[in-house]
PDB file as gemmi writes it, atoms N, CA and C in Angstrom:
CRYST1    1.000    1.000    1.000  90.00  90.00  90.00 P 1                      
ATOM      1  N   UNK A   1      80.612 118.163 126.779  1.00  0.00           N  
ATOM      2  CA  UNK A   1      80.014 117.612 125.582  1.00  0.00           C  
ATOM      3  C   UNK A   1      78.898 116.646 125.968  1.00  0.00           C  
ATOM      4  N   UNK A   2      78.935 115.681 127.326  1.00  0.00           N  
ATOM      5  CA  UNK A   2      78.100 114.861 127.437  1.00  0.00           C  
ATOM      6  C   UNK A   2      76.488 115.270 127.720  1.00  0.00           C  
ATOM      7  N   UNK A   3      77.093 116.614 128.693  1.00  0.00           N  
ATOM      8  CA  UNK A   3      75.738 117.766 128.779  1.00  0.00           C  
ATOM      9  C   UNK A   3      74.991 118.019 128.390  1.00  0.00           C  
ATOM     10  N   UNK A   4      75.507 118.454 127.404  1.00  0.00           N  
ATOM     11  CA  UNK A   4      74.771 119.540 126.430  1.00  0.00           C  
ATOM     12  C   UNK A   4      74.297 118.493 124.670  1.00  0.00           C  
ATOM     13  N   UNK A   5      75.420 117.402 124.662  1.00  0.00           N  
ATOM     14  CA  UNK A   5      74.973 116.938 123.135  1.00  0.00           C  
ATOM     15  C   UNK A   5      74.104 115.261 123.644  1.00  0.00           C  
ATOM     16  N   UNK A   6      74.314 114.977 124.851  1.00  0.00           N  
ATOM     17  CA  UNK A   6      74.137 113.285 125.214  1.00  0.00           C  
ATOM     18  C   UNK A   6      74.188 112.653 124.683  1.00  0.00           C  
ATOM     19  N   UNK A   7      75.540 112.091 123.584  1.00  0.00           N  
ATOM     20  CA  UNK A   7      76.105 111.261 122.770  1.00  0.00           C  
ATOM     21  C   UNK A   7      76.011 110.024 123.649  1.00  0.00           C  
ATOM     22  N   UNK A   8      76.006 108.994 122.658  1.00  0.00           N  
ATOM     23  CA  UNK A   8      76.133 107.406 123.436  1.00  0.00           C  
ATOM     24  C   UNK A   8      77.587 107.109 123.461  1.00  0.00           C  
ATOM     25  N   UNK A   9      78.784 107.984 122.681  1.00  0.00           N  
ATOM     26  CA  UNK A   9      79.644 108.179 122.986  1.00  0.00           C  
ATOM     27  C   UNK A   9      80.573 109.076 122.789  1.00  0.00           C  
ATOM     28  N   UNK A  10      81.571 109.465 122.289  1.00  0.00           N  
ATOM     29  CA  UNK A  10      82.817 110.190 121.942  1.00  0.00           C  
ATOM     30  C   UNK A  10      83.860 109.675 121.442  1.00  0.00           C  
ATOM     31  N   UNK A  11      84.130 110.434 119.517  1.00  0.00           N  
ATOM     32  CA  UNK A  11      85.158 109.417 119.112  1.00  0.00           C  
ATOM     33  C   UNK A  11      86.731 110.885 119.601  1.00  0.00           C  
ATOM     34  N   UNK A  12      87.233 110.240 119.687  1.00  0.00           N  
ATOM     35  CA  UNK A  12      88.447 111.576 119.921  1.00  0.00           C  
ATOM     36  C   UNK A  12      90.134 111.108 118.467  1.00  0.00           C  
ATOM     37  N   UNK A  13      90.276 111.586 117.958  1.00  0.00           N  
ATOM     38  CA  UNK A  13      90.725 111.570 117.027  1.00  0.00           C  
ATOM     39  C   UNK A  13      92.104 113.491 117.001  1.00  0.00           C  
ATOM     40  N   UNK A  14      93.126 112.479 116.958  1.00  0.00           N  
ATOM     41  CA  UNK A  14      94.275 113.671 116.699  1.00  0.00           C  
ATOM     42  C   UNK A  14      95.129 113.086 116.085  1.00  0.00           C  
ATOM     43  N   UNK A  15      95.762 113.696 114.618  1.00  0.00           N  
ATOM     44  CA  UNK A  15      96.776 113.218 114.153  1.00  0.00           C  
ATOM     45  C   UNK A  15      98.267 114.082 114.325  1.00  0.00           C  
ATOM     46  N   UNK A  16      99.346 112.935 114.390  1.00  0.00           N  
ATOM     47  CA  UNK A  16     100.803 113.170 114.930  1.00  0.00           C  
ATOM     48  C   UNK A  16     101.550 112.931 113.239  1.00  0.00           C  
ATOM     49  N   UNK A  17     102.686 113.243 113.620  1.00  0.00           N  
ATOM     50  CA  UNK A  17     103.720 113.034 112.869  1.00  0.00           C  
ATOM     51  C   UNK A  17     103.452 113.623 111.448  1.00  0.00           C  
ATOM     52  N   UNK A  18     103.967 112.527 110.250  1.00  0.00           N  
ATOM     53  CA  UNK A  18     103.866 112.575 109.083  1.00  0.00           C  
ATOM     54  C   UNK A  18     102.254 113.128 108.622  1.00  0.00           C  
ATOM     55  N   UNK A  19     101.241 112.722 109.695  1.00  0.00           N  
ATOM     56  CA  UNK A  19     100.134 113.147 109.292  1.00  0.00           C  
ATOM     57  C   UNK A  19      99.374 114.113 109.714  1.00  0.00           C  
ATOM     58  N   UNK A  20      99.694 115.121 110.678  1.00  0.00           N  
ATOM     59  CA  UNK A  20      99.922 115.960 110.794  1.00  0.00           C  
ATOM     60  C   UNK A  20     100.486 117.318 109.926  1.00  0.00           C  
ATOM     61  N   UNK A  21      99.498 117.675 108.917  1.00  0.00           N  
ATOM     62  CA  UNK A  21      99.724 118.521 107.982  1.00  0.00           C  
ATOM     63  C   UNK A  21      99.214 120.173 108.349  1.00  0.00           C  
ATOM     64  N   UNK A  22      98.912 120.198 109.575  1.00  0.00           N  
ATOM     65  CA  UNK A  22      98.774 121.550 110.125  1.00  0.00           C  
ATOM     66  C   UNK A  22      99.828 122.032 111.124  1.00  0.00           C  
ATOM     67  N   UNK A  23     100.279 121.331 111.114  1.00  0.00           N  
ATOM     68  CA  UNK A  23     101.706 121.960 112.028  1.00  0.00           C  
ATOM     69  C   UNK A  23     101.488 122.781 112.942  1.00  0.00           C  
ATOM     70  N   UNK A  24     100.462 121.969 113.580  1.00  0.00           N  
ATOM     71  CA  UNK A  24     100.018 122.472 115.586  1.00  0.00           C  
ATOM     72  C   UNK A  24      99.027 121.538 115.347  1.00  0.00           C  
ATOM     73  N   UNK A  25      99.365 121.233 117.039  1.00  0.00           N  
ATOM     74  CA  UNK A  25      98.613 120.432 117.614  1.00  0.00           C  
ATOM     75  C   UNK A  25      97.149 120.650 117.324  1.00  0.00           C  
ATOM     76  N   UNK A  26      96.358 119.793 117.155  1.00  0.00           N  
ATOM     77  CA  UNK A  26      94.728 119.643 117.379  1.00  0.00           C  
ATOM     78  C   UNK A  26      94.304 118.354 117.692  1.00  0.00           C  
ATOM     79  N   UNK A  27      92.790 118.566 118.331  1.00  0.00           N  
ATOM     80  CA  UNK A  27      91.935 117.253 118.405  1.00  0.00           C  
ATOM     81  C   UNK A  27      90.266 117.805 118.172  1.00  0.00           C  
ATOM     82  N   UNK A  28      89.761 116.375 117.402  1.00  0.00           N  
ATOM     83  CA  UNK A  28      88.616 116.403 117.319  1.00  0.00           C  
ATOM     84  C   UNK A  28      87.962 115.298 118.244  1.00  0.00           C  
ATOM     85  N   UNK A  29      86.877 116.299 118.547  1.00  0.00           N  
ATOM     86  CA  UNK A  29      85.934 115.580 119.917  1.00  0.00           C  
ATOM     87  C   UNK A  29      84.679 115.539 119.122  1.00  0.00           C  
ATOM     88  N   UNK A  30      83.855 114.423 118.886  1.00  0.00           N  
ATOM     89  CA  UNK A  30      83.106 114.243 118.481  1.00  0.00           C  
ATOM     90  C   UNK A  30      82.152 113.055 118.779  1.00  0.00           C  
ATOM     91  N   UNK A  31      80.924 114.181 118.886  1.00  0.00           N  
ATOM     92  CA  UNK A  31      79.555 113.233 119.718  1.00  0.00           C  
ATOM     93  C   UNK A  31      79.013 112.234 118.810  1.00  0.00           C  
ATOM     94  N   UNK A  32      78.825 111.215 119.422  1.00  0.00           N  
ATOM     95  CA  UNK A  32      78.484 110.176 118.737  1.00  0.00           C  
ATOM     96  C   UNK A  32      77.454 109.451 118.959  1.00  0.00           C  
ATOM     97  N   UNK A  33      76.578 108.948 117.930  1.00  0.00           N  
ATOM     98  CA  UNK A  33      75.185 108.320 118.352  1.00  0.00           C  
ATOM     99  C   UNK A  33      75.109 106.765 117.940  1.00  0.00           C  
ATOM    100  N   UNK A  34      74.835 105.951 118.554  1.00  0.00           N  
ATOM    101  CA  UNK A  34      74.094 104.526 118.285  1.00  0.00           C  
ATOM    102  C   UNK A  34      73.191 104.672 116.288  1.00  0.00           C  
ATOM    103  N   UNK A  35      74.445 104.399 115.475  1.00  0.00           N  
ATOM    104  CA  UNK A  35      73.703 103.981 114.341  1.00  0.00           C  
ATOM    105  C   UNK A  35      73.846 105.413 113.557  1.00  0.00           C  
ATOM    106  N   UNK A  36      74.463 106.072 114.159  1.00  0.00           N  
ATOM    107  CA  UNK A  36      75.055 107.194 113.118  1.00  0.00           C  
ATOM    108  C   UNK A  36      75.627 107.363 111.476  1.00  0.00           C  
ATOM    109  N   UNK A  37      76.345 105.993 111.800  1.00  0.00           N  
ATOM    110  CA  UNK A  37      76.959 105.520 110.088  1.00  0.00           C  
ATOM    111  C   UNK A  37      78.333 106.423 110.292  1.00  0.00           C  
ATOM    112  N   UNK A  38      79.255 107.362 111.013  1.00  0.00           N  
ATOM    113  CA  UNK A  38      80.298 107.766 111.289  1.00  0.00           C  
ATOM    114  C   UNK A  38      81.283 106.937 111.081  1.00  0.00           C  
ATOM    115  N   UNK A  39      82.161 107.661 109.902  1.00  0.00           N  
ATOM    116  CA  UNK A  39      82.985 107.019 109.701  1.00  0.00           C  
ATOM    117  C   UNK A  39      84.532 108.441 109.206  1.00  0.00           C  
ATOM    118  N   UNK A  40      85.404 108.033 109.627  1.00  0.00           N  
ATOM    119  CA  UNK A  40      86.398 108.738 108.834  1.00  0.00           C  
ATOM    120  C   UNK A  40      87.654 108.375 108.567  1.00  0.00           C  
ATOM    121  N   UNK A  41      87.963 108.620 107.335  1.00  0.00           N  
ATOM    122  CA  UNK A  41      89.239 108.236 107.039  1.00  0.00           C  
ATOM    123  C   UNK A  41      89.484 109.154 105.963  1.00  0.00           C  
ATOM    124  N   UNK A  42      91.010 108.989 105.667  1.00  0.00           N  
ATOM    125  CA  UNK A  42      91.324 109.471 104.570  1.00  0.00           C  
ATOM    126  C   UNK A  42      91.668 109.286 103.283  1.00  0.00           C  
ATOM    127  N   UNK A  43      91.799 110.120 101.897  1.00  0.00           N  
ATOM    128  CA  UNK A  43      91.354 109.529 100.541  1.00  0.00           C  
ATOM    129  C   UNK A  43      92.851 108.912 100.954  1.00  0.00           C  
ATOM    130  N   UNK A  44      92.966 108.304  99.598  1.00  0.00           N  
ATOM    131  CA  UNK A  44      94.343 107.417  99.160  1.00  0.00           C  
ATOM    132  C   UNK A  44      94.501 107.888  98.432  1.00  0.00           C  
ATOM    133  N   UNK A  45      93.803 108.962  97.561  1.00  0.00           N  
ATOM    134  CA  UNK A  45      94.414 109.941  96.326  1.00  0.00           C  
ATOM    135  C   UNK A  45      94.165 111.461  96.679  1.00  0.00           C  
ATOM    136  N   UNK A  46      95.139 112.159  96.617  1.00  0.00           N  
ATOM    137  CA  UNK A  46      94.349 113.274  96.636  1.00  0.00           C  
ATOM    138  C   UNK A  46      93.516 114.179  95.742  1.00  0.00           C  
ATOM    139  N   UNK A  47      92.551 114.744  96.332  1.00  0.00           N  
ATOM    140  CA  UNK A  47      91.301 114.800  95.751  1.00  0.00           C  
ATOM    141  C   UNK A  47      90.833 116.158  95.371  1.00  0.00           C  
ATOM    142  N   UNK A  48      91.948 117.385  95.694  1.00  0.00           N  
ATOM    143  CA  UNK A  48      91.523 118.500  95.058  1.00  0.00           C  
ATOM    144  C   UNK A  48      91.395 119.342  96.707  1.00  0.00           C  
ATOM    145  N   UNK A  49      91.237 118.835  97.561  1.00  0.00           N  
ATOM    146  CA  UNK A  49      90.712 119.516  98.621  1.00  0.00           C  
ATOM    147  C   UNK A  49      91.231 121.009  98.936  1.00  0.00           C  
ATOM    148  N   UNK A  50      92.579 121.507  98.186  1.00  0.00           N  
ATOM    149  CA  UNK A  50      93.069 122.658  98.629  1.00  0.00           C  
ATOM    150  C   UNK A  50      91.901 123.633  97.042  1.00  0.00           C  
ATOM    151  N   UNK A  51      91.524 122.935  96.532  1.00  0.00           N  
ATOM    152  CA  UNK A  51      90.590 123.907  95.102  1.00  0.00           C  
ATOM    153  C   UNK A  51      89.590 123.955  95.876  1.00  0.00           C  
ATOM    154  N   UNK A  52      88.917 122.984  96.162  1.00  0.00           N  
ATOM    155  CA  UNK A  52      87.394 122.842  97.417  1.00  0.00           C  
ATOM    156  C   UNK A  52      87.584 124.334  98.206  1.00  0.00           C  
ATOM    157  N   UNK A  53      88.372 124.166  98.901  1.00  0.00           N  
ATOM    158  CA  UNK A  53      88.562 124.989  99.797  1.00  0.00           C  
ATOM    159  C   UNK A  53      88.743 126.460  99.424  1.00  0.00           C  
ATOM    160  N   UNK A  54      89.381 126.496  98.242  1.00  0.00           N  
ATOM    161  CA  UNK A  54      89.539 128.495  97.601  1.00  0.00           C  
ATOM    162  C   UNK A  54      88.703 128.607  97.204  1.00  0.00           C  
ATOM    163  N   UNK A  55      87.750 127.758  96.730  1.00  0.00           N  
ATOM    164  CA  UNK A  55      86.635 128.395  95.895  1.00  0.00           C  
ATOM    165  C   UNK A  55      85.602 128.504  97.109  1.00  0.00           C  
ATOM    166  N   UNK A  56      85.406 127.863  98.027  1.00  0.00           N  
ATOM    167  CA  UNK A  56      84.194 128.125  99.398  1.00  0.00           C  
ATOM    168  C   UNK A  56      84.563 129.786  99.705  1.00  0.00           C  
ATOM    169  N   UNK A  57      86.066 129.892  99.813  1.00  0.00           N  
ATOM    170  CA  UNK A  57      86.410 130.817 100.959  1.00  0.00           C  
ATOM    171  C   UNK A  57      86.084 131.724  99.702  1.00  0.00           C  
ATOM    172  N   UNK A  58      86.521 131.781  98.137  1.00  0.00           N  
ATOM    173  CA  UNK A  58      86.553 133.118  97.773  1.00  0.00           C  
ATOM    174  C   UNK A  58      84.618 133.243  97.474  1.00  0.00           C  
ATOM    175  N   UNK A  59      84.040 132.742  97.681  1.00  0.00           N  
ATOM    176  CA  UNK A  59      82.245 132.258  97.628  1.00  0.00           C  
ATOM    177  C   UNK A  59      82.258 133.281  98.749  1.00  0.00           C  
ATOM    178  N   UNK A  60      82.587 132.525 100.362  1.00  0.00           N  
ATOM    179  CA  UNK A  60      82.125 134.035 101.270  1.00  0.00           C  
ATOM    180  C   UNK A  60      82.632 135.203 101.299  1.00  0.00           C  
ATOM    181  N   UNK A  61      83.918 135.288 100.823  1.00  0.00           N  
ATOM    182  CA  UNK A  61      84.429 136.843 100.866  1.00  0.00           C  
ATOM    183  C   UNK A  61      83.107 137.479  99.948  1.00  0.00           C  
ATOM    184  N   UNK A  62      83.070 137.054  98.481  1.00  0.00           N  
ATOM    185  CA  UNK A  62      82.060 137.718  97.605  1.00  0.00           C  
ATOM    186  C   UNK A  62      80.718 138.125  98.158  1.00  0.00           C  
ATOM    187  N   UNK A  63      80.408 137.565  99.228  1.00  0.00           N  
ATOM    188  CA  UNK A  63      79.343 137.589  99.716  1.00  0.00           C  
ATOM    189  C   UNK A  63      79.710 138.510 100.762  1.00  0.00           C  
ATOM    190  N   UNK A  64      80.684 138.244 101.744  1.00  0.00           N  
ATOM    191  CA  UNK A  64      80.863 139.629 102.749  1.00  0.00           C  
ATOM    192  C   UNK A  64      81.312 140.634 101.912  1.00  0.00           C  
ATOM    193  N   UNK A  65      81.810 141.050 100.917  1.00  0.00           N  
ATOM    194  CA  UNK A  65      82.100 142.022 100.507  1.00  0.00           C  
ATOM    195  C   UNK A  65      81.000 142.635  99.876  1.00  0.00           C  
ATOM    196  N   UNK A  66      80.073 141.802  99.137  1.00  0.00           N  
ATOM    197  CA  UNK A  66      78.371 142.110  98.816  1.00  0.00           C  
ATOM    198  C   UNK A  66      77.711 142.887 100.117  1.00  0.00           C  
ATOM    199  N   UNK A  67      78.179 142.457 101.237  1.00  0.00           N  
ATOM    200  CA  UNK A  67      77.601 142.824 102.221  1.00  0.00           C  
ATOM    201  C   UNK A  67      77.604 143.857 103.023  1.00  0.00           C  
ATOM    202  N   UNK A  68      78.975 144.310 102.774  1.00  0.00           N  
ATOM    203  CA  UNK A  68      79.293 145.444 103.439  1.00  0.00           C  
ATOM    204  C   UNK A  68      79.259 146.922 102.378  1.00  0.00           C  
ATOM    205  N   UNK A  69      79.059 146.810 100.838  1.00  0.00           N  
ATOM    206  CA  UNK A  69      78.874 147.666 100.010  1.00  0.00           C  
ATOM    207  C   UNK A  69      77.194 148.303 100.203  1.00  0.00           C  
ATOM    208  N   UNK A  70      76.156 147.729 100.922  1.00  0.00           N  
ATOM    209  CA  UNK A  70      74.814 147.639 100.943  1.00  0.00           C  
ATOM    210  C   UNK A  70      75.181 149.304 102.045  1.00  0.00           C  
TER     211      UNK A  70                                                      
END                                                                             
């Protein structure tokens, strides 16, 4: 990552336990710049994110399926 992106640093971020809502392991590695404004956290309400998410995914199917009828 330092290679190829030359971040001034790297935030590394993995959540365990209770917060851990994917049930397998992950981590995010992420390049970071001097004055970026990077910030993350999570809502305190939830916010719809599983609707966000069906409507993106059924957006590209419509579109790969547009795509492959051509």
């Amino acid at each position: 990552m330092k290679e190829v992106f030359h971040p001034d640093g790297i935030t590394i971020c993995q959540n365990g336990g209770i917060f851990n809502d994917l049930m397998h392991y992950h981590m995010h590695l992420i390049p970071r710049y001097k004055g970026d404004g990077f910030s993350w956290s999570e809502p305190l309400q939830p916010h719809g994110a599983e609707r966000h998410l069906q409507k993106t995914r059924d957006r590209i199917l419509q579109v790969l399926t547009k795509e492959t009828r051509v």
